[in-house]
N, C-alpha and C positions, 0 to 999 in steps of 0.2 A: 458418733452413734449414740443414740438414747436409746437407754438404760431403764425400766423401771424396778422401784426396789422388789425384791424377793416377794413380800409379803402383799403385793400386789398382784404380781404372776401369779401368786397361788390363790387368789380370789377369781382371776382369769380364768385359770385350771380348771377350779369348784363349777365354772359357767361350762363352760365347754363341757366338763364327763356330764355333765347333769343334762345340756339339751342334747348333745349328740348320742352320748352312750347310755342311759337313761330313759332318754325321749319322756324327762318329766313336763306335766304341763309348766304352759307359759307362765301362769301365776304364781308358781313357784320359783320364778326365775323373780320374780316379782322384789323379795325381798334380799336378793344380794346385787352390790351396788358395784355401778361397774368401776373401773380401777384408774386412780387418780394418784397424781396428778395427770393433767391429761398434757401432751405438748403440743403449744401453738405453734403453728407454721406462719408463717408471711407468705401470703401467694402473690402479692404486688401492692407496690407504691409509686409505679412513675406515673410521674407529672410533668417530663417535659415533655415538649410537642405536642399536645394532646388538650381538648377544649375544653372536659371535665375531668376533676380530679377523680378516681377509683371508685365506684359504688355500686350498689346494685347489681350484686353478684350471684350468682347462679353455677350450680355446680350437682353432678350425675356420675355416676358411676356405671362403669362399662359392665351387666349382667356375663358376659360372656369372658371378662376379666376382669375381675375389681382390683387388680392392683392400676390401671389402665381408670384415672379419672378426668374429667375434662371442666373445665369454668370458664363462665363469660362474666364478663365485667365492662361497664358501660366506656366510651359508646361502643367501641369494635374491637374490643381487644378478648382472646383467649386465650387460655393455657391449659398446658395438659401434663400429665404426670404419669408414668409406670412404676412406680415404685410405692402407691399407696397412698400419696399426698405427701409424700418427705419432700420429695424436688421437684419444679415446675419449669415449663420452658413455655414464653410467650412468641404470641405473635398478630399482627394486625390484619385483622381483616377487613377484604374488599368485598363488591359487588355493584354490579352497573345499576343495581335500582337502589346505592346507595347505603350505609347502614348507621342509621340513628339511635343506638340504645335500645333497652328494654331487653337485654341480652334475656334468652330462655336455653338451658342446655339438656339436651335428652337425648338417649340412647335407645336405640331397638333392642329387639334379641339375638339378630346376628353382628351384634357389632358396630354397627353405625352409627355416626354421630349426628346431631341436628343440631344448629343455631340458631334459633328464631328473634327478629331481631326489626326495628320500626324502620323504615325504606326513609332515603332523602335520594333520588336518581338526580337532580340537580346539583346536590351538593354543597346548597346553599343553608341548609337548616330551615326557620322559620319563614326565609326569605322570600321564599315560592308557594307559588300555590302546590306545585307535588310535594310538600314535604310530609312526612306520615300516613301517603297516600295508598298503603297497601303495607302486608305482612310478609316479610321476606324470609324464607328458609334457606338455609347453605348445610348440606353434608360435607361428612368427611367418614373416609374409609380408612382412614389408619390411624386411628385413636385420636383425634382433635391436631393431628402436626400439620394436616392443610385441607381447605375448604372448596368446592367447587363455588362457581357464581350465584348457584340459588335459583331458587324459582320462588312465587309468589303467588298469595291468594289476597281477594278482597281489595282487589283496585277498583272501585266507581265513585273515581270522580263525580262531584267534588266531593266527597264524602272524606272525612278523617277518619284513621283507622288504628289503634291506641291498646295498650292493656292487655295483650295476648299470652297463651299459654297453652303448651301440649302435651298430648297425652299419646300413649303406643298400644294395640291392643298387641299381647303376647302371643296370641294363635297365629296371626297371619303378617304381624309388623305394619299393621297397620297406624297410619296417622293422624291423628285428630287436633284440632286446633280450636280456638274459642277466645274471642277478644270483643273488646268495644269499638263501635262506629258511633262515629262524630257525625251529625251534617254538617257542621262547624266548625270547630273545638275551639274551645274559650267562648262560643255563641251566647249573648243574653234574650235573643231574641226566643218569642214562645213558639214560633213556626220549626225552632229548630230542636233537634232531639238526638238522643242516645239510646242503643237498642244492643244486645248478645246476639253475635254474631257466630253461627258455625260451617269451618268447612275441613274438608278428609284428604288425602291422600292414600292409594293404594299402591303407589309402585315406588317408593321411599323416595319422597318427595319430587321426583321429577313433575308432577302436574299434582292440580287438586281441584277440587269439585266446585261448584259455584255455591257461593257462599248462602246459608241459610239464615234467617233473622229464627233465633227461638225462645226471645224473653216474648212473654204479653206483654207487658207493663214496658212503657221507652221512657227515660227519663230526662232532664234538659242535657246540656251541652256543657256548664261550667267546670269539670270535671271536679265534685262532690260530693256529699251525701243525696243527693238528690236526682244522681246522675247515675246510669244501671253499669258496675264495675265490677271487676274481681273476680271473672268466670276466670276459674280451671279446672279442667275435665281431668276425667278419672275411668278407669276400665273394668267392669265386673265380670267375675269370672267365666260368664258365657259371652264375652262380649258386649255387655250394655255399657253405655256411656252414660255418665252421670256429671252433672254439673250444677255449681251453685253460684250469686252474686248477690251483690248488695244492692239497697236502692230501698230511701225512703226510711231509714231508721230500723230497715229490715230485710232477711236472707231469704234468696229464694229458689226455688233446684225444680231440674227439669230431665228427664230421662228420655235415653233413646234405645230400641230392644231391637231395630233394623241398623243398626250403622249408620245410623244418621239421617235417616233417609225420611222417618216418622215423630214429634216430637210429643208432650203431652198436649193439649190444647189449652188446659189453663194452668200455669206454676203451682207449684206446695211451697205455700208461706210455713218455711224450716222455723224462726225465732224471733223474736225481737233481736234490733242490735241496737240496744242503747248509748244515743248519741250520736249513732252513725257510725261511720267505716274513715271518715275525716276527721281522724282526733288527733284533736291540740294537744302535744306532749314541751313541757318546759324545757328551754335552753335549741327546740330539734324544729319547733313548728308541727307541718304534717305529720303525721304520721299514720299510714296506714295502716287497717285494722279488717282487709277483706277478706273474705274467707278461704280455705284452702279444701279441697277437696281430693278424698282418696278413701279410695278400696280397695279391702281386704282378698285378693286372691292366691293366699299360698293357700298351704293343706291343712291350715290351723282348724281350731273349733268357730274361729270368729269369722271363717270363709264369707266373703257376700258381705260382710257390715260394712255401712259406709260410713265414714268420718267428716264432718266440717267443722275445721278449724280457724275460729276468728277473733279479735277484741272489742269490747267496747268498755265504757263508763258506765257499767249497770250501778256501779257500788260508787260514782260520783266521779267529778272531773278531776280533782287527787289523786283519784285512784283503777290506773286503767287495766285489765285485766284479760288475762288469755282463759278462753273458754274453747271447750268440745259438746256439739251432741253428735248420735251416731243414732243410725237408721239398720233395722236388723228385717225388714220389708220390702225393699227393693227402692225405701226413698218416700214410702209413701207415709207413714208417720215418725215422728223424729220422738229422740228424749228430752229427757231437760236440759240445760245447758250444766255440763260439769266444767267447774275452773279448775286449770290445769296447773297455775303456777299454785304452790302449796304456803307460801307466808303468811304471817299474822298481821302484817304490817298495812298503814296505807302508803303504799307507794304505786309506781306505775311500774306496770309491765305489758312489753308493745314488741311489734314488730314480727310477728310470729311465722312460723312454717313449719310444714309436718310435712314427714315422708313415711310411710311404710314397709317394713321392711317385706318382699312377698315370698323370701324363703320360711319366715318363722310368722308375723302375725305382727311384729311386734311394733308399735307405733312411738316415734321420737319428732319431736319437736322444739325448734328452738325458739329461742324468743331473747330481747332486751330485757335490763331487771336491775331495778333501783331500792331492794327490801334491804342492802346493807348500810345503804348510806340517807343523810339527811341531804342532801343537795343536790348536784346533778351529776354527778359521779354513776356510771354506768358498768352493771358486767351484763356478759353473755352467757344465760343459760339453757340448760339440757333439760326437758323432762321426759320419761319416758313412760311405756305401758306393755306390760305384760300379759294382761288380763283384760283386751279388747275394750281397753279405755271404761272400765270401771273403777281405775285410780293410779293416780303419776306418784311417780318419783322424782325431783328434782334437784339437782346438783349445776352448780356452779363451774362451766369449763373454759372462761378464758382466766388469763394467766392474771391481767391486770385490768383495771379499771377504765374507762375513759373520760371525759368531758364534751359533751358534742358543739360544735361552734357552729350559731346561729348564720353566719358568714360564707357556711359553705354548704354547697349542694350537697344533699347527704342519701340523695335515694328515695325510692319507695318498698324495699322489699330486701331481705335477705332470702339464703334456701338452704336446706338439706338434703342430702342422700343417704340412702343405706343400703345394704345386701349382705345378706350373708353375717347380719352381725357388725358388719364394718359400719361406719354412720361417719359420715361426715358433714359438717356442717359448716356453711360460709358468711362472713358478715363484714361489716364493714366499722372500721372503729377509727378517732381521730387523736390526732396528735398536732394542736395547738392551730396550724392555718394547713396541717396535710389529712390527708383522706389514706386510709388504706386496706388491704382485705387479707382475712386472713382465717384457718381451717383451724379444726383440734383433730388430734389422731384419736380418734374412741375404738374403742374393737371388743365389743362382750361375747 
């Protein structure tokens, strides 16, 4: 059992009487740090049997139990946890339309889980023409320990279908979902293109609506900076769906006030993103830099603000950087971009995600972050915000450093969850020729 010492519970304490007994604002919660050290879990390392080693993980927290957490991790494996993320039990999943990666995990309000996850029904990989040829969803009704087969949106052939991410509206459990179509994928040709794609569920996933195209702008096929990525939808608190991606050196966000049904007619160019959403990071290759999207619907004062979080190289290609702006209008004018990682240093910091917490307000995002070291030694940090992202704090929460080996497929994306204070975040870290994924227990 972990222990933490005395003098840290009682930092704990100070957070607790202060938001619950109190009910001082957020910003005052601003300046005390939550309690470290923090303890790493191991949520997986197998490697045999299996075509890729551990990455690309994703992890949600059950609203309706947060001790009750669940993670996907590439291609089809899950796991889930009661006890708060101490102890995990896996398991592999199926489905007839196949399941290729790009794990997404999220939960409703009554409980239910979702897998969202890239289809291979042939089960040959890139070997078919079906391979990524739709968006596969699988529930589960009893905390992530088994999956029904799934249903699916976004099969038209030949079209590839890539890059998805879902969102729940809280009034009705409703589902929303929003990815990239390929005519191609990998296409050089100019005939072919890429376009945001959305579609809903209303009866927890058994069926879903036909899919709507809602970027203006399509961009090629090479999956790049030039190529339209990184939609993830978000839920405002009457119900508006809000979404943002990349494309072109630049973010761009689109609102829907009917469920989906109505979209804006021409995008709100949100920022520059210098250098693109495709940055070169040393020792890793790619690395993703697209934006994350989410709004504020607890009872805070920052109600209705919407956040996009992303990286680029504004400050040069040494030096890559997590940045926020937030819209306090419904999406229609943005701020500036505020940086959220806090060093002096140039170094890089990538790989970013933000979740919000929607009992308090409180916004945490994690990211990669190379400010301690001269080489390619890597930790994982926390920033957070108390004051609707008019300034972070950031701390340091894994235990040890890593090295990332250019050898191994290492992903495109880490994530976080929070509720209630609880914050959990998942990442993927290496060890010499292994891949593995792993949580820190935060609780402010």
């Amino acid at each position: 059992m972990y222990l933490l010492p005395m003098r840290y519970l009682f930092k704990l304490a100070i957070v607790n009487v202060l938001f619950f007994s109190c009910q001082q604002p957020l910003q005052r919660l601003a300046k005390i740090n939550a309690p470290q050290p923090f303890l790493n879990v191991l949520i997986d390392s197998t490697t045999s049997g299996i075509a890729y080693k551990p990455c690309e993980p994703s992890i949600y927290i059950n609203p309706t139990d947060p001790d009750n957490i669940v993670a996907g991790i590439v291609l089809n494996k899950t796991l889930h946890s009661f006890d708060g993320g101490k102890t995990w039990s896996m398991q592999f999943v199926d489905s007839p339309y196949g399941v290729y990666g790009d794990p997404v995990i999220m939960a409703d309000y009554l409980g239910n889980f979702y897998f969202a996850h890239l289809a291979d029904p042939a089960g040959k990989g890139r070997a078919t023409e079906s391979w990524i040829d739709r968006i596969v969803v699988q529930k589960s009704s009893d905390g992530g320990k088994s999956w029904n087969e799934g249903s699916y949106t976004g099969h038209r052939p030949p079209a590839d279908q890539d890059k998805h991410w879902l969102a729940v509206d809280p009034r009705n459990n409703h589902l929303y979902v929003t990815w990239t179509e390929f005519d191609k994928y990998g296409s050089n040709r100019d005939s072919d293109h890429s376009r945001i794609l959305f579609s809903k569920s209303i009866d927890q996933a058994e069926s879903w609506s036909e899919p709507l195209a809602i970027s203006q702008l399509e961009g090629d096929c090479l999956d790049g900076d030039n190529t339209t990525e990184g939609a993830v939808p978000t839920v405002g608190p009457a119900g508006e769906i809000y979404v943002a991606w990349s494309l072109t050196e630049k973010i761009y966000f689109d609102r829907s006030l009917d469920g989906g049904i109505t979209w804006l007619d021409k995008d709100i160019l949100v920022t520059p993103q210098y250098g693109g959403w495709d940055i070169d990071i040393p020792g890793l290759g790619r690395a993703n830099g697209m934006p994350v999207t989410a709004c504020d619907i607890s009872k805070s004062q920052f109600r209705g603000h919407i956040y996009i979080n992303y990286c680029d190289q504004k400050n040069g290609t040494g030096d890559t950087d997590v940045w926020l702006v937030k819209s306090t209008d419904g999406g229609t004018t943005w701020s500036s971009p505020l940086r959220v990682n806090d060093d002096r240093s140039t170094s890089h910091q990538f790989f970013t995600w933000m979740t919000v917490d929607q009992t308090s307000g409180a916004i945490y995002i994690v990211f990669y972050d190379r400010r301690n070291y001269k080489d390619l030694n890597t930790d994982v940090f926390l920033a957070y915000s108390f004051d609707g992202g008019a300034s972070f704090t950031n701390v340091k929460i894994s235990e040890e450093p890593f090295i990332p080996n250019t050898n191994l497929f290492f992903g495109d994306y880490n994530n976080i969850s929070s509720f209630d204070g609880i914050v959990r975040p998942i990442w993927t870290r290496v060890d010499g020729d292994k891949t593995s994924i792993w949580t820190a227990l935060i609780n402010f």
